[in-house]
N, C-alpha and C positions, 0 to 999 in steps of 0.2 A: 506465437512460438518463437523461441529465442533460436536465431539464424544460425548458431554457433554453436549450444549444446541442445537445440531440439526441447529443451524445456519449455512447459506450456508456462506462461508468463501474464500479469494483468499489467495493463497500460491505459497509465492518466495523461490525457491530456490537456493541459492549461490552457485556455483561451486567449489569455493577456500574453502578449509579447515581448522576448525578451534579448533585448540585443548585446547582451555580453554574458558571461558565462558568471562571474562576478554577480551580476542580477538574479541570475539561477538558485544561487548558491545562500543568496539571502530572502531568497523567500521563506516567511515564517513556516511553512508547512514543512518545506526540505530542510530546514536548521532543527526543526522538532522531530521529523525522523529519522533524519541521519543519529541524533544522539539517544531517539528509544532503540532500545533491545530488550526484549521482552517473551517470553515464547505464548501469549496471547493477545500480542499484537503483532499485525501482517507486515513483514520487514521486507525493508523498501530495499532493489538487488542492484538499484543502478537509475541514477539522472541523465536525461540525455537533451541536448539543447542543438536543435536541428530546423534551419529557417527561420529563426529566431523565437519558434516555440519551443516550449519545456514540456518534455513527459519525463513522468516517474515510473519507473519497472519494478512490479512488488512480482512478492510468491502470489501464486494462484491456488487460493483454500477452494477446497470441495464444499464448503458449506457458511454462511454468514450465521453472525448472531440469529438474525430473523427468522433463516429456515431452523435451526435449532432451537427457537423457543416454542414455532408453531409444532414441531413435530412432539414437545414437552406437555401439550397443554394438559393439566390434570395433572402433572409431574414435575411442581420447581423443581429449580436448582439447589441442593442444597448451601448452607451457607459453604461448608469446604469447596462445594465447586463454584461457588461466586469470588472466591478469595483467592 
């Protein structure tokens, strides 16, 4: 939960360490989504670089691809909703 508006929040944590903010910033994951914007893909709300680990703050979906295919079975997608 995000300390400041109470918004429920997902948080990645990186294992690799990183000792400037600079290193943050070029990690290939955070350069690829800081520039998607997309409204089905999960937008990342904030980097944060703290002991010199790196977490990303996305939205928090109520549901993954995975739980929504197992709840489809018998029922693709059709093409409109895969596009």
């Amino acid at each position: 939960e995000d300390t400041l508006t109470g918004e429920v929040v997902a948080v990645k944590k990186f294992k690799q360490r990183y000792s400037t903010w600079e290193e943050c910033m070029k990690d290939p994951e955070v350069k690829t989504l800081i520039q998607l914007v997309h409204p089905n893909i999960v937008k990342l709300k904030e980097v944060i670089r703290q002991s010199d680990f790196m977490f990303m703050i996305f939205e928090l979906l109520d549901m993954d691809l995975g739980k929504m295919m197992k709840q489809r079975i018998g029922n693709p997608f059709s093409e409109d909703e895969i596009k």
